[in-house]
C-alpha positions as CSV (number, residue, x, y, z in Angstrom):
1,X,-26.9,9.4,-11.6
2,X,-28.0,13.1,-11.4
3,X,-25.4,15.7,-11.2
4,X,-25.9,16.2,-7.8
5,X,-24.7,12.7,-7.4
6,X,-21.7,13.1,-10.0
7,X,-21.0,16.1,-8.1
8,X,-20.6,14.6,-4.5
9,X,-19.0,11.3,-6.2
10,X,-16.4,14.1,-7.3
11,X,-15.8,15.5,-3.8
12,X,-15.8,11.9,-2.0
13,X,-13.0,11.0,-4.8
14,X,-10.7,14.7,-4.2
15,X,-11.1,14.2,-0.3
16,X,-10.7,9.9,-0.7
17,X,-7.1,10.3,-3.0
18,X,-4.5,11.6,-1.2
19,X,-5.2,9.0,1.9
20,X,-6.1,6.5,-0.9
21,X,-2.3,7.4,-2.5
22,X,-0.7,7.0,1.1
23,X,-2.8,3.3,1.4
24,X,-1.4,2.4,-1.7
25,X,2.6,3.4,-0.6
26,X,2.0,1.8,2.6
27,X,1.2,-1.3,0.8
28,X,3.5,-1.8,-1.4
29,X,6.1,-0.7,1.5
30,X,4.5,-3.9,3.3
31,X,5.0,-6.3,0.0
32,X,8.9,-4.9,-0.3
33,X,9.4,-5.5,3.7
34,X,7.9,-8.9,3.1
35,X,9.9,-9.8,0.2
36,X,13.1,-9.0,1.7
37,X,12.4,-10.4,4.9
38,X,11.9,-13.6,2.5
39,X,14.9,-13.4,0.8
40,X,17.0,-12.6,3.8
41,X,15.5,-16.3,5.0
42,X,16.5,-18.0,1.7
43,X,19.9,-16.8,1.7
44,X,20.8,-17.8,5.3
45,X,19.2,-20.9,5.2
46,X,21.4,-21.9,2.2
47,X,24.4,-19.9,2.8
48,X,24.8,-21.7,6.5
49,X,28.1,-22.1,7.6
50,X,29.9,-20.4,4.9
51,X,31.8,-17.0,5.9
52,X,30.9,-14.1,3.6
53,X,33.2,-10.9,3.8
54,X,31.1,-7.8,4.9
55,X,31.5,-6.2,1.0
56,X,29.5,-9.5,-0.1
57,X,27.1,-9.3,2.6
58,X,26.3,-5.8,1.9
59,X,26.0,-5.8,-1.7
60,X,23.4,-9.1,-1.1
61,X,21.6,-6.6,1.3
62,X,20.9,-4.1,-1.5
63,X,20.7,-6.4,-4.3
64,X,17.8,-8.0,-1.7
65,X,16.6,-4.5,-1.0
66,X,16.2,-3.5,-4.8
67,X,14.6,-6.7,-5.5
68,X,12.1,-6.6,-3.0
69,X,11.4,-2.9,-4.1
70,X,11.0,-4.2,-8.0
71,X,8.8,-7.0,-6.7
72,X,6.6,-4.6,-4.7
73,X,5.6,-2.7,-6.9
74,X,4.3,-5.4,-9.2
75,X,2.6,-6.9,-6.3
76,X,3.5,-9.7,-4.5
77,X,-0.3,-10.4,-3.5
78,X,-0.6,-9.7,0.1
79,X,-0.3,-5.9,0.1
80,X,-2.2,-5.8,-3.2
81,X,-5.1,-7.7,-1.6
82,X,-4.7,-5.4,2.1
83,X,-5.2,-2.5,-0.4
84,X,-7.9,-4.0,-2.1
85,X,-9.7,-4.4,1.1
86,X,-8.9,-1.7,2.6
87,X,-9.9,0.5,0.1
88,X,-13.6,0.5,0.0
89,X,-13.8,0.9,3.6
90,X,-11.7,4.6,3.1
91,X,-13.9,5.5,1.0
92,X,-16.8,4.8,2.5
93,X,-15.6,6.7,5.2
94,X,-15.1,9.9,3.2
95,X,-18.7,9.1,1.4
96,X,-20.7,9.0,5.2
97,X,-18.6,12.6,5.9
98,X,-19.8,14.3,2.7
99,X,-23.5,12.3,3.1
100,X,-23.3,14.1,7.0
101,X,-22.6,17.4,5.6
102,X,-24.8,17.7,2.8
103,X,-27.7,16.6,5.4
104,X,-26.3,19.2,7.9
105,X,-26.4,21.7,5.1
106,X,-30.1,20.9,4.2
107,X,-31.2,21.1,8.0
108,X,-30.0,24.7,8.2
């Protein structure tokens, strides 16, 4: 790779990370929803029919909340593997936009 290409590979990665950063929060904000919605399912399902005082429910809420958080960002798979796909495509948008304006800076 020349420098030329190190160079734009530089300005495709400074333009690409901030929306890459956002991908990645979005992400794991979409494994933590998952997991909790998950949870929430596994604790009705086998707390049917028993009465729980609202001080119980709540603290199973954020005990469910913090664990879906913890679990997020480890990666529960799906948001890893939507980041992982989308990605490449990001980037390959920033990488046509710089390719554009390098060619509309050589046609002037």
């Amino acid at each position: 790779m020349n420098l030329n290409g190190l160079a734009k590979s530089a300005v495709i990665g400074l333009r690409a990370a901030p929306k890459l950063a956002e991908l990645k929060t979005a992400t794991q904000s979409f494994d933590s929803m998952m997991v909790k919605q998950l949870m929430a399912g596994l604790r009705k399902g086998s707390l049917s029919g028993e009465k729980q005082s609202s001080a119980t429910s709540m603290f199973q809420d954020m005990y469910d909340q913090t664990l879906a958080e913890s679990a997020s960002k480890q990666g529960v798979g799906v948001g890893k593997q939507i980041y992982q796909q989308m990605a490449p495509r990001l980037i390959a948008q920033y990488q046509a936009q710089v390719e554009m304006q390098l060619k509309q800076g050589n046609n002037k």
